[in-house]
C-alpha angles and dihedrals in degrees: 000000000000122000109209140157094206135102123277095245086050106062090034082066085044090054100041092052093062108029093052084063112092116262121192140155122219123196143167125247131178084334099311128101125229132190120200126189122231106217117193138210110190139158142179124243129164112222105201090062091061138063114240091263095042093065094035080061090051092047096051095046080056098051083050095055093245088111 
């Protein structure tokens, strides 16, 4: 969880500047060398303007892939 004070939009364009960059993670095992990408889901959703279950609700629809 990020704590910001801006707006929604705007952390959605932070994010988005350093998560469309490609992330990846390279070790060594038994002498060869693998690379393996980090792939990332993410959204914005700003928690003061939802009841608890509201955003439980939202939480769950994301973990289920509906966004």
């Amino acid at each position: 969880m990020l704590c910001r004070t801006k707006s929604g939009e705007q952390v959605c364009r932070e994010l988005a500047r350093f998560l469309t960059g490609r992330l990846e993670e390279t070790f060594e095992i038994s002498n060869r060398s693998v690379t393996l990408p980090i792939v990332s889901t993410w959204m914005v959703m700003p928690l003061y303007e939802s009841s608890f279950d509201q955003i439980l609700k939202k939480l769950d629809g994301f973990r289920a892939g509906g966004g």
